[in-house]
C-alpha positions as CSV (number, residue, x, y, z in Angstrom):
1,X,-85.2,64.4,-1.2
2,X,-84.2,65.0,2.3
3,X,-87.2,66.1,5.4
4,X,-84.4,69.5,6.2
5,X,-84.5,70.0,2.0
6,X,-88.0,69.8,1.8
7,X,-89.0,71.8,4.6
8,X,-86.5,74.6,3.5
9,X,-88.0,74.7,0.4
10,X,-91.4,74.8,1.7
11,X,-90.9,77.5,4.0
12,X,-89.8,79.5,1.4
13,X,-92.7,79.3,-0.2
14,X,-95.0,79.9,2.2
15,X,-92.5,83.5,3.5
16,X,-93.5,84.4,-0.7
17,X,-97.3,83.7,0.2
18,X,-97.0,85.6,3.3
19,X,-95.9,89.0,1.4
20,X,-97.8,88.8,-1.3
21,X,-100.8,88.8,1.2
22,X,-99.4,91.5,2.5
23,X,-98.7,93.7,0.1
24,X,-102.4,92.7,-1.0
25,X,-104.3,93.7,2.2
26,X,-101.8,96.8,2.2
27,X,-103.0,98.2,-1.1
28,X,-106.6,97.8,-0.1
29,X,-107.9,97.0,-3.9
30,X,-109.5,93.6,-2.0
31,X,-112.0,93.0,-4.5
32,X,-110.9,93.0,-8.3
33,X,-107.1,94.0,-7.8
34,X,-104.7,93.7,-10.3
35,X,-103.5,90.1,-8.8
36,X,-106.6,88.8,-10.2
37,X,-106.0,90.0,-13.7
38,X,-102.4,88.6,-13.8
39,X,-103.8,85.3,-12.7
40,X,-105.9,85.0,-15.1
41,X,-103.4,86.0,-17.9
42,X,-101.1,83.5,-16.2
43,X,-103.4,80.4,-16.1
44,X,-105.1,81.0,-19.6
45,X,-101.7,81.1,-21.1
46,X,-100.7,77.8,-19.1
47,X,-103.8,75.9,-20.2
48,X,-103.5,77.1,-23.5
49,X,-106.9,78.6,-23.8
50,X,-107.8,82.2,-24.9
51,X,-109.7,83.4,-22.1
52,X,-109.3,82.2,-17.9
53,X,-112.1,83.9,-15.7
54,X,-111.8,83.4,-12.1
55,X,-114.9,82.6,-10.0
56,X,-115.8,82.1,-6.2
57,X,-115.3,78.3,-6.1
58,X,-115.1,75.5,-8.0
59,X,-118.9,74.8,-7.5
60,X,-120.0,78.5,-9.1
61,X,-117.3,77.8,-11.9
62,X,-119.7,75.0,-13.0
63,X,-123.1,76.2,-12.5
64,X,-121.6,79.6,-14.5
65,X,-120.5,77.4,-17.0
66,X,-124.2,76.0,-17.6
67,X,-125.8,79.2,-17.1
68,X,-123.5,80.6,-20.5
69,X,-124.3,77.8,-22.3
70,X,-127.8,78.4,-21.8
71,X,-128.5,75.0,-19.9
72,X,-132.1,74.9,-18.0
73,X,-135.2,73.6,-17.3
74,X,-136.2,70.7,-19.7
75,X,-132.4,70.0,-20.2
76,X,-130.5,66.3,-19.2
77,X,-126.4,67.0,-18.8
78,X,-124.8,63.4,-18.3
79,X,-122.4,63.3,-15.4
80,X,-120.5,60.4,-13.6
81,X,-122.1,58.6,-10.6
82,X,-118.5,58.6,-9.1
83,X,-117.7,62.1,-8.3
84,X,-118.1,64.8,-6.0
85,X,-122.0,66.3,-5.2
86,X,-121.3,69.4,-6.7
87,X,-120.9,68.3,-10.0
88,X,-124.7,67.1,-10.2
89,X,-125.8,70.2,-7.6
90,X,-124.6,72.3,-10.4
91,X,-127.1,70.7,-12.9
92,X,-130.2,70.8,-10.4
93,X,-129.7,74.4,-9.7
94,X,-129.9,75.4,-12.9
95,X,-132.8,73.3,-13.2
96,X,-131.9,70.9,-15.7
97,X,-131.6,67.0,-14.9
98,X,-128.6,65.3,-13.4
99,X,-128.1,61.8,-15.5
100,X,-125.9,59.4,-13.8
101,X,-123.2,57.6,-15.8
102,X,-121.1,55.3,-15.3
103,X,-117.3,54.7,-14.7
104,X,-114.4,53.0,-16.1
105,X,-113.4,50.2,-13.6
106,X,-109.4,51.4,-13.8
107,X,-109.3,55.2,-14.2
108,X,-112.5,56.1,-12.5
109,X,-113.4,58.5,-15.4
110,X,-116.9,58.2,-17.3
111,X,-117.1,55.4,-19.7
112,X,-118.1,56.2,-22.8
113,X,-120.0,53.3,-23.8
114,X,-122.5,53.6,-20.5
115,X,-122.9,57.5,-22.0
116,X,-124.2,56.4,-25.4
117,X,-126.3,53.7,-23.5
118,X,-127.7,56.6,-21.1
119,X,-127.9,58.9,-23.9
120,X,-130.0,56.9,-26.2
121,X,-132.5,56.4,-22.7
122,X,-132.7,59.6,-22.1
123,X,-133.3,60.5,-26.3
124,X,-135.9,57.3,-26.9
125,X,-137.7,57.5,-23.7
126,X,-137.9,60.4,-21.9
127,X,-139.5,63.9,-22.5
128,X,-135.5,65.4,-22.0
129,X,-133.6,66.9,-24.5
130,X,-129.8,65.9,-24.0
131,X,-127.9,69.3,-23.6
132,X,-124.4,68.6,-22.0
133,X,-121.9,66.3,-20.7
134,X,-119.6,66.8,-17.9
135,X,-117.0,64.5,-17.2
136,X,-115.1,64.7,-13.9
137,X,-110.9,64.8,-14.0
138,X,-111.0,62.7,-11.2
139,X,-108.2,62.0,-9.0
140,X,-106.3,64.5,-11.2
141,X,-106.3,62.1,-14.5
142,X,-107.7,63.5,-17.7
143,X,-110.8,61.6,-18.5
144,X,-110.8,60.0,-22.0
145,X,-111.6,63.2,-24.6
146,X,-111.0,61.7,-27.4
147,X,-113.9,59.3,-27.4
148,X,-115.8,62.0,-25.0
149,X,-115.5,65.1,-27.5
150,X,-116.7,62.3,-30.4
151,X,-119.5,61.4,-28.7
152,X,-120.4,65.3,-27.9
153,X,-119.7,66.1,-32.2
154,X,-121.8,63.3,-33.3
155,X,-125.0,63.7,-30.7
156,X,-124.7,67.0,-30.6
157,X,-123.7,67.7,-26.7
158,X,-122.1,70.3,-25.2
159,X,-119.1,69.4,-23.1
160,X,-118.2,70.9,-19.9
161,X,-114.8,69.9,-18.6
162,X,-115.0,69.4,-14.5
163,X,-110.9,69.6,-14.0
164,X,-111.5,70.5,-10.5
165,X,-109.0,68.3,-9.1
166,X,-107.4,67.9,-12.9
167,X,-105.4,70.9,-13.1
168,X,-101.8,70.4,-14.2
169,X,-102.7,67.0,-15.7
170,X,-102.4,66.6,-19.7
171,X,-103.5,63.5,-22.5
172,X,-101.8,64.0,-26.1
173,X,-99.9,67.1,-24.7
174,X,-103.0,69.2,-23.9
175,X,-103.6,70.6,-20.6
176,X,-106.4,69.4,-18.6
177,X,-108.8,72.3,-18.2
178,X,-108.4,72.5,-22.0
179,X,-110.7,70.3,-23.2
180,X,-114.0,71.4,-22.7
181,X,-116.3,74.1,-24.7
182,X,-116.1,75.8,-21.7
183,X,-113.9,74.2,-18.9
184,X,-113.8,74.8,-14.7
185,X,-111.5,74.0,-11.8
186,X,-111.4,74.6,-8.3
187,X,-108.7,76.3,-5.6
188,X,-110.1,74.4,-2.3
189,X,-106.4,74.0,-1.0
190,X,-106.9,70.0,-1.2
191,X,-106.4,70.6,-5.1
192,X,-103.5,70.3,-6.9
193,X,-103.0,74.2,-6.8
194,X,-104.9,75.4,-4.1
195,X,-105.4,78.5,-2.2
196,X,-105.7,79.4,1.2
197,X,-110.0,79.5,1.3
198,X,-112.1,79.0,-1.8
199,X,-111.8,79.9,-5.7
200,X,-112.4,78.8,-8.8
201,X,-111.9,79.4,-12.7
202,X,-113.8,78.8,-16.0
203,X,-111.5,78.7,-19.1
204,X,-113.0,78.9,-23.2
205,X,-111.6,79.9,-26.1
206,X,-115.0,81.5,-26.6
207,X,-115.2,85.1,-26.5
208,X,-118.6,85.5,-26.3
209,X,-119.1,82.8,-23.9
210,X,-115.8,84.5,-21.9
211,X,-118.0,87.5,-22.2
212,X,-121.4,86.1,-20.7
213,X,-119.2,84.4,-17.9
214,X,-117.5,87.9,-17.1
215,X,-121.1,89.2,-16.7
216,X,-122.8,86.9,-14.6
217,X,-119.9,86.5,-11.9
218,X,-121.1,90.1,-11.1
219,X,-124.5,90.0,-10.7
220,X,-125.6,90.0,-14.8
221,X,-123.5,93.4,-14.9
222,X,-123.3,95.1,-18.4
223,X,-120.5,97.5,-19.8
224,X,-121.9,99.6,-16.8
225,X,-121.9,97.6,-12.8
226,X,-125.0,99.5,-12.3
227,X,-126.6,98.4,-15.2
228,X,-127.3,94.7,-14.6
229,X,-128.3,93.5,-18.0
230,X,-129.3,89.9,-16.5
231,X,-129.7,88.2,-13.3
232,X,-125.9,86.9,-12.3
233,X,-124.4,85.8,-9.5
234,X,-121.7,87.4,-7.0
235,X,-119.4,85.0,-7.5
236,X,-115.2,86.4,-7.3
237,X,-112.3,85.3,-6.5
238,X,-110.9,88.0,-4.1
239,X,-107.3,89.7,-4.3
240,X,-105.9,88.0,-1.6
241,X,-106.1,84.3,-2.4
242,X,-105.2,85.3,-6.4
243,X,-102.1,86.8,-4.7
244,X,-101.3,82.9,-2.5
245,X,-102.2,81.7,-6.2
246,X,-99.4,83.5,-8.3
247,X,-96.7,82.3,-5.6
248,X,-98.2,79.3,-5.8
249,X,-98.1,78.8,-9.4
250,X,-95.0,79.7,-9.8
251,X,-93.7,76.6,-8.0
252,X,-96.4,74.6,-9.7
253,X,-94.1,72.5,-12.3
254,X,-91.7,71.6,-9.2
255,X,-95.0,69.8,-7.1
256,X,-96.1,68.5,-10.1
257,X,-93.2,66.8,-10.8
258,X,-92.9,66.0,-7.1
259,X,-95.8,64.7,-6.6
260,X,-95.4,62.3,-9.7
261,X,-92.5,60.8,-8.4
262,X,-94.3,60.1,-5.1
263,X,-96.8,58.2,-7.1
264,X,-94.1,56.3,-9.1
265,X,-92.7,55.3,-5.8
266,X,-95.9,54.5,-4.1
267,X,-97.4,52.2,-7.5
268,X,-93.1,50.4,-7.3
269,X,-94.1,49.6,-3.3
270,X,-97.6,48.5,-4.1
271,X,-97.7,46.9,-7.3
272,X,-99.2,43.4,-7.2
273,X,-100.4,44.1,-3.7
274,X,-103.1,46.1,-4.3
275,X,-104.9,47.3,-7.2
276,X,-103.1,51.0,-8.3
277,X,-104.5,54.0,-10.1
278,X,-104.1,53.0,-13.6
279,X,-102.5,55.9,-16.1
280,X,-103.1,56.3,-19.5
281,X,-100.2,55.9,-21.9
282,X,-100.2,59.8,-22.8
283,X,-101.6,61.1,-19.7
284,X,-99.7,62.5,-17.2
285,X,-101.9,63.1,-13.7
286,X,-101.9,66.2,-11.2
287,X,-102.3,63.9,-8.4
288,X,-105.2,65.6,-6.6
289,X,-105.2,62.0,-4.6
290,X,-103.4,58.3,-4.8
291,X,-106.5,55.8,-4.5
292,X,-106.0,52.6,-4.1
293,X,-108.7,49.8,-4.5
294,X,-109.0,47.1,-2.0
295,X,-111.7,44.6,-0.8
296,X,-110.3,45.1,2.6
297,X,-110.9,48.9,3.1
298,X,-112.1,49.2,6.5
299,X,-109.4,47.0,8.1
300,X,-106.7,48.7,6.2
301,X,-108.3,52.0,7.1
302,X,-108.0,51.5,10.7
303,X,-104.5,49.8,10.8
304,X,-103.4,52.6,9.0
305,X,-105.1,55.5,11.8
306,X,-104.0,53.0,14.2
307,X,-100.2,54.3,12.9
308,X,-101.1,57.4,12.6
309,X,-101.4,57.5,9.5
310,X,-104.5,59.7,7.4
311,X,-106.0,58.3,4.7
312,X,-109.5,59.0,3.0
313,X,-112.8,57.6,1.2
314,X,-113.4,59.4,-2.0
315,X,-116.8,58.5,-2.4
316,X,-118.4,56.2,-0.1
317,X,-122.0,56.9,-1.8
318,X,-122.4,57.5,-5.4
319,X,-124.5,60.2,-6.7
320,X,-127.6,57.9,-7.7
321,X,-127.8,57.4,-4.1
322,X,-127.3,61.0,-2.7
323,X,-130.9,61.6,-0.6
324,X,-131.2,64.9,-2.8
325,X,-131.3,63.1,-6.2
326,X,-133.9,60.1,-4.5
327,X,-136.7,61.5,-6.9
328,X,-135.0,60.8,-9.8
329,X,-135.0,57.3,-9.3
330,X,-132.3,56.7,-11.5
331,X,-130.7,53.2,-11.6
332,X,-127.1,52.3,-9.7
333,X,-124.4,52.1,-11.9
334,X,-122.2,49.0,-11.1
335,X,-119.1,49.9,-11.4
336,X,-119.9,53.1,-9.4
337,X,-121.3,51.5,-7.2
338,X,-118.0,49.2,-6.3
339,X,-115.4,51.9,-6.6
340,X,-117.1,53.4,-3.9
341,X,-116.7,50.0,-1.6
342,X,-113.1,49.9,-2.3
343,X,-111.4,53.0,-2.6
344,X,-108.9,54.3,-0.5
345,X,-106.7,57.4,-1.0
346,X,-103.7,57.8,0.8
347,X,-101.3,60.4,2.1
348,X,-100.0,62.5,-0.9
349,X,-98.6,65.8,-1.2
350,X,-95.3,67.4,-2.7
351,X,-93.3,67.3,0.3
352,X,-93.6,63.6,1.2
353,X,-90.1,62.1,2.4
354,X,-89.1,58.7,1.2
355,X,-89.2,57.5,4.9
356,X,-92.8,58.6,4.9
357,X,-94.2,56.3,1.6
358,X,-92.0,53.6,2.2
359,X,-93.5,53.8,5.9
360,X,-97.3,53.7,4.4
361,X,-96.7,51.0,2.2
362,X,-95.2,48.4,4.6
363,X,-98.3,49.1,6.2
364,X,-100.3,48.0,3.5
């Protein structure tokens, strides 16, 4: 597609966004209004899920996910070593344990196998009880349910689906954000739909656990808001950025589709190159980022700012070696460990002209 095409169609977009704020700030219902509602409708049919509560951020949409599921002190949830902070933060503030597992080499996702070995530590030679898993969506792929959800029937474990930056991706024809007991995203506008500040969502087909999740985003509330029942959070996503959301969605299935083609162009111009983000047969991604994996990273890096060009490190240290998780003195994990010497994620976003990948990966 044509820059003029592209940037029509953008600007369209972003004239819907600007009266639907509007009309939001104009009927003053900023906290709770019916936008928020819709939303939620909208995204729990999408997902295919009975129940979509909206959150804060996508931060709060985890640590509310553990909190229903009655996760705590005394409890280990498994969780990659290649991901974002907030998935462990989420763990240690409910005070449960953060155990680091890790990754497959070519989608970045947890490995299964390293689980079991982690599990059986944690089961054989600690004083823990293993309570949950959380794999990540990372990069926008699904991570490997199958063997995930078998490993969560057969031990036991709770599964918590992190599809922050998974949203819009699917394995076997299910939705990412599906897949979980209970299962979160994130709105940060970096995600693959995004807002214009922060927000988040928790999807179950659980109604007592949609229920508890209802309660505690306002403050523990009970059928009365000035009868807090239990200690909550305040933790809502406001009426303005659900309004940027339902314009947003509704052009959804045309990014996504965009931003797949992008990455089919960019893995034709790269392959044999570099290494390229490996997808499933069965999986379709949401793109949050194309990551790359070279030995080379710095020097590329630069050559590449040099043009003019962003690109990003998605994540230079792992979560076993975050200074806030130093006590737990928890072991590297290898593969974790290397991903986050040889990443690289560059420019990608619906709107991306031909010119402008072809351009990048000359570069390259």
């Amino acid at each position: 597609m044509q820059f003029r095409d592209l940037h029509r169609q953008y600007e369209a977009m972003r004239a819907e966004m600007d009266e639907a704020m509007l009309a939001a700030a104009r009927s003053g219902a900023y906290i709770m209004g019916p936008q928020v509602a819709e939303l939620e409708q909208q995204l729990a049919e999408y997902v295919g899920v009975k129940h979509c509560v909206t959150c804060a951020n996508g931060t709060d949409a985890l640590r509310l996910a553990l909190m229903a599921l009655g996760v705590g002190p005394g409890d280990a949830v498994f969780v990659p070593d290649f991901t974002f902070f907030a998935t462990a933060e989420a763990v240690a503030m409910v005070g449960a344990t953060p155990i680091f597992v890790d990754v497959d080499k070519a989608t970045f996702n947890m490995a299964p196998e390293d689980l079991m070995v982690k599990y059986d530590y944690v089961t054989f030679h600690t004083q823990l009880h293993p309570r949950a898993i959380i794999p990540v969506d990372l990069f926008g792929r699904p991570a490997n349910y199958e063997k995930l959800r078998f490993v969560a029937d057969t031990t036991g474990l709770l599964l918590v689906e992190d599809g922050a930056q998974g949203f819009g991706g699917s394995m076997g024809g299910k939705r990412a954000c599906s897949f979980g007991d209970i299962s979160t995203t994130s709105f940060f506008p970096a995600k693959p739909l995004g807002c214009y500040g922060d927000g988040g969502a928790l999807f179950t087909d659980s109604d007592e656990w949609a229920s508890l999740l209802r309660s505690y985003c306002v403050h523990g509330k009970g059928t009365d808001k000035y009868d807090n029942v239990r200690l909550g959070l305040n933790s809502r996503l406001d009426t303005l950025q659900a309004a940027v959301l339902q314009v947003k969605f509704k052009h959804f299935a045309e990014e996504l589709e965009s931003v797949n083609r992008i990455a089919s162009k960019y893995n034709s111009l790269l392959k044999g190159k570099v290494d390229i983000p490996v997808i499933p047969d069965g999986t379709i991604s949401s793109w949050a980022q194309y990551t790359i994996q070279v030995e080379n990273r710095d020097e590329l890096q630069a050559r590449l700012k040099a043009a003019g060009i962003p690109s990003m490190v998605y994540y230079p240290r792992t979560m076993s070696r975050q200074t806030a998780f130093a006590h737990l003195a928890q072991k590297p994990c290898p593969v974790a460990d290397r991903l986050s010497q040889t990443v690289l994620s560059l420019s990608m976003h619906p709107y991306m002209t031909d010119e402008e990948i072809e351009t990048i990966a000359s570069l390259i």
